[in-house]
N, C-alpha and C positions, 0 to 999 in steps of 0.2 A: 533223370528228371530235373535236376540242377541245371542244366546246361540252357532250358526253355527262357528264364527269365532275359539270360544271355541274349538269347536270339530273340525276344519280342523288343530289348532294350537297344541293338544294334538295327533290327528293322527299322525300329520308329525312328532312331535318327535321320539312316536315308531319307526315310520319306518327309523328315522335317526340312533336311536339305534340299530335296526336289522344289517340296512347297518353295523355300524362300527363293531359289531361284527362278522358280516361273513369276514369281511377285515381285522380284527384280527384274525381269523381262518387260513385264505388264509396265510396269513404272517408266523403264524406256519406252516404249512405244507409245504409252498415253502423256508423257512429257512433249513429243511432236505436239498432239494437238493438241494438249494444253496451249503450247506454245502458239498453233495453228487459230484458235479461238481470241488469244488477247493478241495478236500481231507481233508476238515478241519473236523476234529474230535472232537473240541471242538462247533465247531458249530452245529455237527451232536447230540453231546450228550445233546445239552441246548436244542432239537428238541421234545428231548423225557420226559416224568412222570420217577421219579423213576422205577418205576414196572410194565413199558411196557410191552407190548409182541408185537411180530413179526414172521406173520406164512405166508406162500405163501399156494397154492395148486397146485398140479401137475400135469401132464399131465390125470395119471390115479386115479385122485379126492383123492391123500391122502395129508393129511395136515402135513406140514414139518414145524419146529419151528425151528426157529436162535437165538438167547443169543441176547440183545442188544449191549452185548460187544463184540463179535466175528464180531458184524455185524459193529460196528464202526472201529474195527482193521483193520478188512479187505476195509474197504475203504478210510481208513488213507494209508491206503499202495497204495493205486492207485494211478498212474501219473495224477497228477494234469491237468483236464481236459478232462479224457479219460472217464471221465462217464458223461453221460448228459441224467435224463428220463425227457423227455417233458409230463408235466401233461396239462390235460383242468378239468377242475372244472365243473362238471355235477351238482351236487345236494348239496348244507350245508344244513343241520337242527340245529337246535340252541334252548337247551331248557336249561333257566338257567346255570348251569356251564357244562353241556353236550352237543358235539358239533358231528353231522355225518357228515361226510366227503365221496361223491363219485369220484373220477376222472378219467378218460380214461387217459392212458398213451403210449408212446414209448418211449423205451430206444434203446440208442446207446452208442456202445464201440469205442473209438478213431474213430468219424466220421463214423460209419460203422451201419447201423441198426440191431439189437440182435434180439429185440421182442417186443413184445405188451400186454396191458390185461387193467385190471381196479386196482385200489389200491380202499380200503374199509378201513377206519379211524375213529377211535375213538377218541376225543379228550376231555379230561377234564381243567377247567379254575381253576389254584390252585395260590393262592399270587396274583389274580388278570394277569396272565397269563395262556394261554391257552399253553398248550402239550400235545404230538401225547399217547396216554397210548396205543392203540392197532392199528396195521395196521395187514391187511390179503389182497394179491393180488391174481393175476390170472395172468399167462403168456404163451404165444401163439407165432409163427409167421407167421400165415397165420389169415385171416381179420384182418389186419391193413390195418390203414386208409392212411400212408405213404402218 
C-alpha cells in the first residue's frame, strides 16, 4: 500500500512534462503568427529550423513549395496587421525532440475572411528549443467554420 503514493507522484510528473511540452510546442507555432500578424520578420524567421520547408497543396492536389525566405519577405512587406490566420490546435504528439502538429485554421486579409484549411507541422526541439522544420497546408473557402 506504500508504494501508491510512489506511483500517483511519478505519474503526475510525466504528465506535467507532456503538459509543458505541448505549451512549448503551442508557443512555437503561435510565435509564427504572432510574428505573421505584426509583419515581424525577425520573429517570423526565429519561428523556423535552419532547413525548413514550406509546401501548401492546391486546389487540384499539386504541391507547391515557397523558400522560407520569399516567404518571410513577403510578409515583412505586409501592413502591419492585415494578416491574422486564427489557428485551433487539434492534435500535438510529442516524441522526444519530434513534435506533430495539427491545427484547423482561417485566415483573414485586413479584416476580410480569405480562406480556410488545416496546417500539418513538423517540429524538431534543437538547443533545447523547439522550431517549425516543416509545414504543409490545405486551403479552401467553402466548409469553413466562420
Amino acid at each position: 500500500m506504500r508504494i501508491w503514493p510512489f506511483i500517483l507522484i511519478f505519474t503526475s510528473s510525466i504528465l506535467y512534462a507532456q503538459k509543458s511540452e505541448e505549451d512549448a510546442v503551442k508557443k512555437a507555432v503561435n510565435q509564427l503568427f504572432n510574428g505573421m500578424k505584426t509583419s515581424d520578420s525577425i520573429l517570423i524567421k526565429k519561428s523556423f529550423h535552419k532547413n525548413a520547408v514550406l509546401q501548401t497543396i492546391t486546389k487540384t492536389s499539386e504541391v507547391k513549395s515557397e523558400s522560407i525566405k520569399d516567404f518571410v519577405l513577403s510578409i515583412s512587406k505586409a501592413e502591419k496587421g492585415s494578416l491574422d490566420e486564427r489557428i485551433t490546435f487539434s492534435n500535438i504528439l510529442i516524441d522526444e525532440n519530434l513534435a506533430s502538429v495539427w491545427t484547423l485554421y482561417e485566415f483573414y486579409y485586413k479584416g476580410q475572411f480569405s480562406h480556410c484549411g488545416v496546417n500539418s507541422f513538423q517540429l524538431v526541439k534543437s538547443n533545447n528549443e523547439w522550431k517549425i522544420q516543416y509545414i504543409i497546408d490545405t486551403r479552401r473557402k467553402d466548409n469553413c467554420k466562420k
